[in-house]
HTML snippet that shows the backbone in 3Dmol.js (N, CA, C, O; Angstrom):
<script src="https://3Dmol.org/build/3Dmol-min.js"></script>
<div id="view" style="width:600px;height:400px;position:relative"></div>
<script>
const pdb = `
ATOM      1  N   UNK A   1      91.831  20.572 -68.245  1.00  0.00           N
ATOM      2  CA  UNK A   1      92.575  20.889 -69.424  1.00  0.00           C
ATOM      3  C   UNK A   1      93.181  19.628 -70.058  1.00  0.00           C
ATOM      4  O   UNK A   1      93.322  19.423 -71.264  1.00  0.00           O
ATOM      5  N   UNK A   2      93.445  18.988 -69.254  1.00  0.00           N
ATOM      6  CA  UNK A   2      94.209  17.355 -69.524  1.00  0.00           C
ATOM      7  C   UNK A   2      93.239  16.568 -70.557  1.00  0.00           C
ATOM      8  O   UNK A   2      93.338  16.127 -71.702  1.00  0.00           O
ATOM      9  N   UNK A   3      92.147  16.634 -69.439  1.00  0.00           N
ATOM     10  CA  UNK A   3      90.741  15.942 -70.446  1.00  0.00           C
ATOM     11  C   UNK A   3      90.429  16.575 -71.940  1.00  0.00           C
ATOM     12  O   UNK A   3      90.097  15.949 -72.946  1.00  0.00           O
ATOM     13  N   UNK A   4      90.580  17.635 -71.832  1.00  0.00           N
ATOM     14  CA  UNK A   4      90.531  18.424 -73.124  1.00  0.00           C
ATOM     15  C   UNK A   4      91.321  17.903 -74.339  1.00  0.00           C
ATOM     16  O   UNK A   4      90.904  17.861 -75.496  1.00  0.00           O
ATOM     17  N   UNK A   5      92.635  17.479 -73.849  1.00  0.00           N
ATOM     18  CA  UNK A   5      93.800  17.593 -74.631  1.00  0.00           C
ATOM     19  C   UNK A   5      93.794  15.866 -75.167  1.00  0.00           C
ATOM     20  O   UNK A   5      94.217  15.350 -76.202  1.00  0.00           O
ATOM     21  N   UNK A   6      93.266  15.413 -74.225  1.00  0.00           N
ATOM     22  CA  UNK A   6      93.171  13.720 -74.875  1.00  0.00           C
ATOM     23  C   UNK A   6      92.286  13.857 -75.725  1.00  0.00           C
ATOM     24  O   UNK A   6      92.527  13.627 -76.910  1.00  0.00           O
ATOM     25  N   UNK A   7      90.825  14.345 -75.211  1.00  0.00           N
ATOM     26  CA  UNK A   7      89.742  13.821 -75.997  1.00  0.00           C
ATOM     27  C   UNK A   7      89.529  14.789 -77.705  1.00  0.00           C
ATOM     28  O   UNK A   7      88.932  14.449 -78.727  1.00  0.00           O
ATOM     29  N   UNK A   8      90.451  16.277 -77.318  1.00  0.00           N
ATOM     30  CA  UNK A   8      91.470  16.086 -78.895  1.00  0.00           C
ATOM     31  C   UNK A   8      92.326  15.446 -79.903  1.00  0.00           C
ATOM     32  O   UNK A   8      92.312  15.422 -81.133  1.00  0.00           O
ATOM     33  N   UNK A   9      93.081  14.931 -78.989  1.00  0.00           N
ATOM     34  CA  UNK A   9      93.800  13.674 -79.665  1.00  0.00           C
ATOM     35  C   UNK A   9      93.488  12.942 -80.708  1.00  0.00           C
ATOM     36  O   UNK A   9      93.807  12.758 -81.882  1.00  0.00           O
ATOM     37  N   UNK A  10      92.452  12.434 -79.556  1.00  0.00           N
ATOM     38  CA  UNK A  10      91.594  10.947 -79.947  1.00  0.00           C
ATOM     39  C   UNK A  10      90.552  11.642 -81.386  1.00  0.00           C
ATOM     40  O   UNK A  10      90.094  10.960 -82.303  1.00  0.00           O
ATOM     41  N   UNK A  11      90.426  12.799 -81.251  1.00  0.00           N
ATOM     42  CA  UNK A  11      89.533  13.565 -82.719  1.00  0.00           C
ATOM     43  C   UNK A  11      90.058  13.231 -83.729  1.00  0.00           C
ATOM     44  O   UNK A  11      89.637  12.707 -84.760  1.00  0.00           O
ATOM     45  N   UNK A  12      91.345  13.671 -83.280  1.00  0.00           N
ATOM     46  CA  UNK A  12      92.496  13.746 -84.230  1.00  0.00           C
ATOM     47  C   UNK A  12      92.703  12.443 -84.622  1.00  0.00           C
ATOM     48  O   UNK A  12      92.177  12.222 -85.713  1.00  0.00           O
ATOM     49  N   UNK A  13      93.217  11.589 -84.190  1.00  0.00           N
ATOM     50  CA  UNK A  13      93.192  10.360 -84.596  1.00  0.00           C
ATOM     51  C   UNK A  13      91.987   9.632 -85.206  1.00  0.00           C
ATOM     52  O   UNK A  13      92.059   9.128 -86.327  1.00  0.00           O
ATOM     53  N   UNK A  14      91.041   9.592 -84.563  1.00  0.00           N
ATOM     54  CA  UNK A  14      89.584   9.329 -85.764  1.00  0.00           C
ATOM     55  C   UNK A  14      89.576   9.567 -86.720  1.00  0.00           C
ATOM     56  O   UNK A  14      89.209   8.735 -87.549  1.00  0.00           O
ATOM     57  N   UNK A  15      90.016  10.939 -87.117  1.00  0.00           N
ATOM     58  CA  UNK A  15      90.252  11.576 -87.982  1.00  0.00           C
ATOM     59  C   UNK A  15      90.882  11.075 -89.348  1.00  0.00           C
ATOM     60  O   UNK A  15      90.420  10.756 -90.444  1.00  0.00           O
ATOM     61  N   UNK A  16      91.696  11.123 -88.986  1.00  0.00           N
ATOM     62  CA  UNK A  16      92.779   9.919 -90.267  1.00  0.00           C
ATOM     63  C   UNK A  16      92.366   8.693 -90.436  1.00  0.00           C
ATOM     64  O   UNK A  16      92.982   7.944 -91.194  1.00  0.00           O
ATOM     65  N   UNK A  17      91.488   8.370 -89.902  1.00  0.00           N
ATOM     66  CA  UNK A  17      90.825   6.876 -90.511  1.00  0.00           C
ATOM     67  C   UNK A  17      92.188   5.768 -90.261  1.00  0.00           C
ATOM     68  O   UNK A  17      93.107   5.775 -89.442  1.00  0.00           O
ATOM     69  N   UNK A  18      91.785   4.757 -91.493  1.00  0.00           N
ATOM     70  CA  UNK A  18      92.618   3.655 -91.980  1.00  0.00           C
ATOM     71  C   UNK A  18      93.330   3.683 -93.418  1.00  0.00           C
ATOM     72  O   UNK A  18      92.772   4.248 -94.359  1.00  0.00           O
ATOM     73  N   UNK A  19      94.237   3.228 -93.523  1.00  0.00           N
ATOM     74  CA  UNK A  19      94.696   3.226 -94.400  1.00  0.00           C
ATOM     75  C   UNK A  19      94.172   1.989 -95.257  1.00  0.00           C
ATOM     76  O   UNK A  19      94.280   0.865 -94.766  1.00  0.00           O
ATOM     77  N   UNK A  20      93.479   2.194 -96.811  1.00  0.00           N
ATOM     78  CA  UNK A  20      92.837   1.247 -97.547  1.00  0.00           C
ATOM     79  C   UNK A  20      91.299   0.780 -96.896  1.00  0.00           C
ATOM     80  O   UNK A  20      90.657   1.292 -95.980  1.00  0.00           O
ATOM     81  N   UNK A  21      91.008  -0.350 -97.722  1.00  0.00           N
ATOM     82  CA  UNK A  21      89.603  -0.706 -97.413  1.00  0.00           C
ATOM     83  C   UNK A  21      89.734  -1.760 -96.740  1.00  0.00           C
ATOM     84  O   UNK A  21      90.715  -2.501 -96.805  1.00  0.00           O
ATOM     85  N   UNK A  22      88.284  -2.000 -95.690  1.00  0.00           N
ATOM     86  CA  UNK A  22      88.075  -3.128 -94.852  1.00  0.00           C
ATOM     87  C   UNK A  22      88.605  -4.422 -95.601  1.00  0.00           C
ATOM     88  O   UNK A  22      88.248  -4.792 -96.719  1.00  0.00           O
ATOM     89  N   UNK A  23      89.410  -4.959 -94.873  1.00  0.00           N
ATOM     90  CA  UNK A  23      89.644  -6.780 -94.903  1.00  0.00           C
ATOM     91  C   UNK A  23      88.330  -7.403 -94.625  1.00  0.00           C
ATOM     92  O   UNK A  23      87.617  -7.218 -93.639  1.00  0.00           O
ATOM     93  N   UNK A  24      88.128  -8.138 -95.603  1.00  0.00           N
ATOM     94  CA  UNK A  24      86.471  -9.069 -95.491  1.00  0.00           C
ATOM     95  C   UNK A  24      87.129 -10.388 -95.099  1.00  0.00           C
ATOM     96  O   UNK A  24      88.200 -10.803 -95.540  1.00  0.00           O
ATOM     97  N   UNK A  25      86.505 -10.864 -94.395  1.00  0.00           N
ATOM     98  CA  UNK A  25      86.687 -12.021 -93.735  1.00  0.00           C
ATOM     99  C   UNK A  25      85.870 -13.416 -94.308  1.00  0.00           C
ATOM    100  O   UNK A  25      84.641 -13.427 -94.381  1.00  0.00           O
ATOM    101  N   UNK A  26      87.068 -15.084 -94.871  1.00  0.00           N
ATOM    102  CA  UNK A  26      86.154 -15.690 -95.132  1.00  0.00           C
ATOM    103  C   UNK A  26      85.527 -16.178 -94.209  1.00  0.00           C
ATOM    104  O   UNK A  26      85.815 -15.719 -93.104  1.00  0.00           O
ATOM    105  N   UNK A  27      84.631 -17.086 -94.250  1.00  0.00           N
ATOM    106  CA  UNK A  27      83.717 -17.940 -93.791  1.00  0.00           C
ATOM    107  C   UNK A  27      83.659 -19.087 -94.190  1.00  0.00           C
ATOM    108  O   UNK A  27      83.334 -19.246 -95.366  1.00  0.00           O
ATOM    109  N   UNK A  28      83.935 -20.203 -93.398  1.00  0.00           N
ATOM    110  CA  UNK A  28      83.966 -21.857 -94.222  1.00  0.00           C
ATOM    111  C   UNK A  28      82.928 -22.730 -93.036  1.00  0.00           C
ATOM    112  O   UNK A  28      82.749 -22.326 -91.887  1.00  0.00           O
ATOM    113  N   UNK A  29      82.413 -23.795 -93.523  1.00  0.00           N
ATOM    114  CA  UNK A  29      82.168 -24.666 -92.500  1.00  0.00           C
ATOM    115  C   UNK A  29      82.015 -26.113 -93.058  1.00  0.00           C
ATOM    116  O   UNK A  29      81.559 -26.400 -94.164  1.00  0.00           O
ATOM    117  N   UNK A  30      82.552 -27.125 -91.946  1.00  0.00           N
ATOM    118  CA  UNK A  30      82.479 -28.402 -92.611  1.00  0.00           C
ATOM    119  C   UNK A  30      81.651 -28.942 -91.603  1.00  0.00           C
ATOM    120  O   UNK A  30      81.323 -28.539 -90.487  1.00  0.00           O
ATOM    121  N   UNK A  31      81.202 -30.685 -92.745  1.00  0.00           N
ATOM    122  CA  UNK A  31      80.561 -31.352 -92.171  1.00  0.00           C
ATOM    123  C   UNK A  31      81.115 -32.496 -92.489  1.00  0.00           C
ATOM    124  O   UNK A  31      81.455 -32.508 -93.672  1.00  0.00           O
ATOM    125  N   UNK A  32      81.412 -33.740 -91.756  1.00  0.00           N
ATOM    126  CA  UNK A  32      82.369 -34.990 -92.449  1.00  0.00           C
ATOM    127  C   UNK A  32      81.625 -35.917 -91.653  1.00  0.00           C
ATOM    128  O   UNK A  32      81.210 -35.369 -90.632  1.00  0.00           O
ATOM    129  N   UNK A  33      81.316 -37.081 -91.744  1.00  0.00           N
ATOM    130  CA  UNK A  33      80.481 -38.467 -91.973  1.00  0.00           C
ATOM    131  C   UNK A  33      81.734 -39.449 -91.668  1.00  0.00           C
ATOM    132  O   UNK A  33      82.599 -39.379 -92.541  1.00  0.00           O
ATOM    133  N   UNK A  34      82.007 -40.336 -90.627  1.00  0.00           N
ATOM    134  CA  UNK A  34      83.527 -41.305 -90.819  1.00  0.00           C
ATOM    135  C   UNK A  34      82.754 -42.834 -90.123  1.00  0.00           C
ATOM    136  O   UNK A  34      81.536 -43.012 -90.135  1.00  0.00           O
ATOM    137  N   UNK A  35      83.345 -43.417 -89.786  1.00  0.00           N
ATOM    138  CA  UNK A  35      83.049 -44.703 -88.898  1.00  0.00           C
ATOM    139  C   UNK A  35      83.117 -44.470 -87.570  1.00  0.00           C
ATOM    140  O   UNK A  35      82.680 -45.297 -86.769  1.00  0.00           O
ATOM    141  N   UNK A  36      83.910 -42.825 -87.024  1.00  0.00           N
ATOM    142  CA  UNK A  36      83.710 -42.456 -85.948  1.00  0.00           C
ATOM    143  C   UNK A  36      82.645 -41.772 -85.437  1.00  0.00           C
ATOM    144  O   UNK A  36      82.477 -41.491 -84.251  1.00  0.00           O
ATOM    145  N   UNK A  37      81.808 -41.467 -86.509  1.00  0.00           N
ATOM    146  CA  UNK A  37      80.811 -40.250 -85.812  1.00  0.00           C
ATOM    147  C   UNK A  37      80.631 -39.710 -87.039  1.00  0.00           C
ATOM    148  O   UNK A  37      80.950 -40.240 -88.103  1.00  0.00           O
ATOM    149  N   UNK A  38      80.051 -38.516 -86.871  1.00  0.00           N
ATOM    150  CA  UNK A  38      79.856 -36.918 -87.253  1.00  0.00           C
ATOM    151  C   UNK A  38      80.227 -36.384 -86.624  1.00  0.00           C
ATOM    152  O   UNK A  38      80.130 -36.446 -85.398  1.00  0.00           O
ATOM    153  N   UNK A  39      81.087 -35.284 -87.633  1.00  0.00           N
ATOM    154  CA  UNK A  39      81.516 -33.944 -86.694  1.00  0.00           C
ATOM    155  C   UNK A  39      81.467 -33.255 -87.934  1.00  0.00           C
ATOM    156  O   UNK A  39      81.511 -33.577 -89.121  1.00  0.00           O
ATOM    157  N   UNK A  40      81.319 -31.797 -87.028  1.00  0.00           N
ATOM    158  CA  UNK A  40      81.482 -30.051 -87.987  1.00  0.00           C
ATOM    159  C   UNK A  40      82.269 -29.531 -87.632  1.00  0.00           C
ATOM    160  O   UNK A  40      82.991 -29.894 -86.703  1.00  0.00           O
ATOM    161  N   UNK A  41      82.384 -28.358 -88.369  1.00  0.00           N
ATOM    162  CA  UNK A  41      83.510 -27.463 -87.444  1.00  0.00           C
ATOM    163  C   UNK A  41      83.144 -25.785 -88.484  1.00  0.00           C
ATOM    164  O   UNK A  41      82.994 -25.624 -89.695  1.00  0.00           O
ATOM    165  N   UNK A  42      83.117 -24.937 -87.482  1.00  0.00           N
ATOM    166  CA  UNK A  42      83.179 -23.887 -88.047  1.00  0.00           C
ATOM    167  C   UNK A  42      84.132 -22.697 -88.048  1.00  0.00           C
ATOM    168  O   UNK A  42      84.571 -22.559 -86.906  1.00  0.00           O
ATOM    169  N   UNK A  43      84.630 -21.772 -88.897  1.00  0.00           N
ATOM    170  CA  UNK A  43      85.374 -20.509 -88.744  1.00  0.00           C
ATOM    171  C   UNK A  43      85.564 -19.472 -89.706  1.00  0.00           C
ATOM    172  O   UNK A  43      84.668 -19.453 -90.551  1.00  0.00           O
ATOM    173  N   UNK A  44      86.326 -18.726 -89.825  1.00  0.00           N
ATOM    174  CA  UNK A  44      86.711 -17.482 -90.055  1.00  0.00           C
ATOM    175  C   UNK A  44      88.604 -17.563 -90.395  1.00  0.00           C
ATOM    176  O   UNK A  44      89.508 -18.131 -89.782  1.00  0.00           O
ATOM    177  N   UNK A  45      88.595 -16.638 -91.746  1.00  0.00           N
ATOM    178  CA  UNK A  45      90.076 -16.853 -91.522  1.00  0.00           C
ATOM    179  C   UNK A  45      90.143 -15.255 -92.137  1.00  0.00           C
ATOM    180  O   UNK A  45      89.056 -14.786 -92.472  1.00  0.00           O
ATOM    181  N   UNK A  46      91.140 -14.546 -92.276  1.00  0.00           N
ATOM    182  CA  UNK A  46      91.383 -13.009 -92.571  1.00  0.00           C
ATOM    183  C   UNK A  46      93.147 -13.238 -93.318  1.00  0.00           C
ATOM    184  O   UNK A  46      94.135 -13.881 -92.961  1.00  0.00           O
ATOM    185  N   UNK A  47      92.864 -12.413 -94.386  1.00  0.00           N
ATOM    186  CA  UNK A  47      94.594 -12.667 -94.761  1.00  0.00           C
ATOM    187  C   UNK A  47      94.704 -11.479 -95.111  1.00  0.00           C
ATOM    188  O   UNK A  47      93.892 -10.961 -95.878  1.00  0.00           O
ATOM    189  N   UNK A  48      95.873 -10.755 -94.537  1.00  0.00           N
ATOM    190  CA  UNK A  48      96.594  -9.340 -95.205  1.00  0.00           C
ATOM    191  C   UNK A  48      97.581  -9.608 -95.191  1.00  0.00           C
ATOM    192  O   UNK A  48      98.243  -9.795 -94.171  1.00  0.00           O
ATOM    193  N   UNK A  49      98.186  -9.759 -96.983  1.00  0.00           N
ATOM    194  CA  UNK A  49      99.598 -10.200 -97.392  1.00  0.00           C
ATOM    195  C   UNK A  49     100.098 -11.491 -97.147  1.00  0.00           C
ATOM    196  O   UNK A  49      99.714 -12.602 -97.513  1.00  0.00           O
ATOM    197  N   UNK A  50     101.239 -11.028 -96.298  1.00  0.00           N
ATOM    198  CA  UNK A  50     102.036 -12.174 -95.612  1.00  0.00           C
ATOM    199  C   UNK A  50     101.413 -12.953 -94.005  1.00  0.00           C
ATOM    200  O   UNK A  50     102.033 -13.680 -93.229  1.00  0.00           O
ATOM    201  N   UNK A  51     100.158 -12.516 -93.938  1.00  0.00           N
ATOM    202  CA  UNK A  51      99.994 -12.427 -92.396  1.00  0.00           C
ATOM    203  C   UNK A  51      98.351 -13.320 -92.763  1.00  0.00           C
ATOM    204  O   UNK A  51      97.457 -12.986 -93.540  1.00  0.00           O
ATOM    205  N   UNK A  52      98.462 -14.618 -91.783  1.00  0.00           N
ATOM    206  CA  UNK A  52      96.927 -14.888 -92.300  1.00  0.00           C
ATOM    207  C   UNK A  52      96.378 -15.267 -90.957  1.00  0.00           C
ATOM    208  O   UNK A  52      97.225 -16.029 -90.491  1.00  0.00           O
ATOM    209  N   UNK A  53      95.335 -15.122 -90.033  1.00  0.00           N
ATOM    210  CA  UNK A  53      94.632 -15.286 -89.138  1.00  0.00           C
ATOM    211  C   UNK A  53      93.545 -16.572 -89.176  1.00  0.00           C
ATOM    212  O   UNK A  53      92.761 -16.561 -90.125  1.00  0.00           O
ATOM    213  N   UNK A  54      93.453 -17.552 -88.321  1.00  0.00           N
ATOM    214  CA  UNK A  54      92.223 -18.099 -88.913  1.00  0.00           C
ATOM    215  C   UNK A  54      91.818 -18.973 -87.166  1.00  0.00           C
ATOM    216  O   UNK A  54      92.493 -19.616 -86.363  1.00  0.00           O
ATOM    217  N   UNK A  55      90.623 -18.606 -87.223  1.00  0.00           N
ATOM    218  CA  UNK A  55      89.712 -18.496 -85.461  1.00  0.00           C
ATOM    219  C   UNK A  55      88.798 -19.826 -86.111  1.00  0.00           C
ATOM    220  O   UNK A  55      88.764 -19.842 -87.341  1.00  0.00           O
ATOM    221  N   UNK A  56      88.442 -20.359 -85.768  1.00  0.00           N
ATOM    222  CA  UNK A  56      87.738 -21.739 -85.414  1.00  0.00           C
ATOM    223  C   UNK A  56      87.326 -22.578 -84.453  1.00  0.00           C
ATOM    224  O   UNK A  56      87.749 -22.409 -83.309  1.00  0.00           O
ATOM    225  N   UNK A  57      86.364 -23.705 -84.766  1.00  0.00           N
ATOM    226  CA  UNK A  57      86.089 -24.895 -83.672  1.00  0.00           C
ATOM    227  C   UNK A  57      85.925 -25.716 -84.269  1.00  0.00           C
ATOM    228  O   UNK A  57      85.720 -25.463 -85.456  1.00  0.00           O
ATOM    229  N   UNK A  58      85.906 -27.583 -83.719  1.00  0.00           N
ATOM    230  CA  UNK A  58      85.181 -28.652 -83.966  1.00  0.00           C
ATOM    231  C   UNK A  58      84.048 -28.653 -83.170  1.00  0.00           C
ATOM    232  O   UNK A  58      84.137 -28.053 -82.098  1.00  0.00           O
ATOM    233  N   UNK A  59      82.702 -29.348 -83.536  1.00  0.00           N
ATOM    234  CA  UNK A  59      81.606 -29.394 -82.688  1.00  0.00           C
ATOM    235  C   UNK A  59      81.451 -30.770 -82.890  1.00  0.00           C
ATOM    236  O   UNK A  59      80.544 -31.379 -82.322  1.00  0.00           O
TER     237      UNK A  59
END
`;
const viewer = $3Dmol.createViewer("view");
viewer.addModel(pdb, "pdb");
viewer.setStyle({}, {cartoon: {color: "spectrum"}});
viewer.zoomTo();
viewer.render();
</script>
């Protein structure tokens, strides 16, 4: 009955979705040329509002 009552829940909650539309995520990548080398670097950054995320690397 327990199992029942979660995996209602969780219906329920699917249910209502999200509020608004998917956040699209940018995409940037660099490439820079110095007296040290070459290097790149790639990432991702996401902004909702006041709040901005941004995931990356140097290679």
């Amino acid at each position: 009955m327990k199992r029942l009552f979660v995996l209602g829940s969780l219906m329920v909650l699917a249910g209502c979705g999200v509020d608004g539309d998917p956040i699209r995520p940018s995409y940037n990548g660099t490439v820079s040329a110095g007296t040290d080398g070459v290097s790149a670097g790639v990432g991702t950054k996401v902004i909702r509002g006041n709040v901005s995320v941004h995931v990356g690397t140097s290679l």
